[in-house]
C-alpha positions as CSV (number, residue, x, y, z in Angstrom):
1,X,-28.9,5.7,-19.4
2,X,-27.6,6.1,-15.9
3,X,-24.2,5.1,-14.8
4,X,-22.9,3.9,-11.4
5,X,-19.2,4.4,-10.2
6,X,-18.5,2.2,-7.3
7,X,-14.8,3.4,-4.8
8,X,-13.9,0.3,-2.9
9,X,-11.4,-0.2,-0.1
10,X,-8.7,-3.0,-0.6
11,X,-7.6,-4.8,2.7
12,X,-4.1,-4.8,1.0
13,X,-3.3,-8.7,1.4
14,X,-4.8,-9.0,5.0
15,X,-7.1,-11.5,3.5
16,X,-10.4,-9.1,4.1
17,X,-12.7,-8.5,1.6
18,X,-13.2,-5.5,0.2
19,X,-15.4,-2.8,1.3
20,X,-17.2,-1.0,-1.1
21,X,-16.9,3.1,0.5
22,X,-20.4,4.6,0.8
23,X,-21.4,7.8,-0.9
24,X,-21.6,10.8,1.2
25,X,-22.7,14.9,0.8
26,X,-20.4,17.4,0.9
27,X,-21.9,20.4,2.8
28,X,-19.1,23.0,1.7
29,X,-18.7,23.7,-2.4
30,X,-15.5,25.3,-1.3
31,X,-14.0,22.3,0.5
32,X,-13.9,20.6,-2.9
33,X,-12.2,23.5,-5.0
34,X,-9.5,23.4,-2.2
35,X,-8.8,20.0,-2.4
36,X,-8.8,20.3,-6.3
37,X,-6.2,23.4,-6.0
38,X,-4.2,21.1,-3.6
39,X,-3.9,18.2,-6.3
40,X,-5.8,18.5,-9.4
41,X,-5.4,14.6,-9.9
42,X,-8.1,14.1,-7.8
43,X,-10.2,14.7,-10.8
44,X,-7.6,14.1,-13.7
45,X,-3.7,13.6,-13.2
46,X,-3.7,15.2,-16.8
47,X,-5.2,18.1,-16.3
48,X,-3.4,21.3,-15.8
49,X,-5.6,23.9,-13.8
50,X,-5.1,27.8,-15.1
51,X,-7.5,29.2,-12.4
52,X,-10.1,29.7,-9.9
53,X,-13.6,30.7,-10.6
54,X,-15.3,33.7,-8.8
55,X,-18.5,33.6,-8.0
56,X,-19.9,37.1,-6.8
C-alpha cells in the first residue's frame, strides 16, 4: 500500500489559497545530513542524534 505525504504553503490570512509545494531531488546526500546536524527536528523534534555516519 503506498502512501502520499502532501507539504502545503498557507497564505497566512491573506485570503489565498493554499499551495500545495512540489516535490523536488536533492542532488547532494550531504546537504541533507547538514541540515539534519543543524536541527534534528526536521525529521523528529524528539529525537536526540548521538552521531554522524562515515561512509568510506
Amino acid at each position: 500500500m503506498a502512501i502520499e505525504q502532501g507539504i502545503w504553503k498557507l497564505a497566512n490570512g491573506t485570503g489565498k489559497p493554499p499551495q500545495k509545494l512540489r516535490p523536488t531531488g536533492l542532488a547532494d546526500e550531504g546537504l541533507l545530513e547538514e541540515q539534519i546536524m543543524q536541527d534534528v527536528a526536521i525529521l523528529n523534534r524528539d529525537w536526540l542524534l548521538i552521531g554522524l555516519a562515515i561512509h568510506r
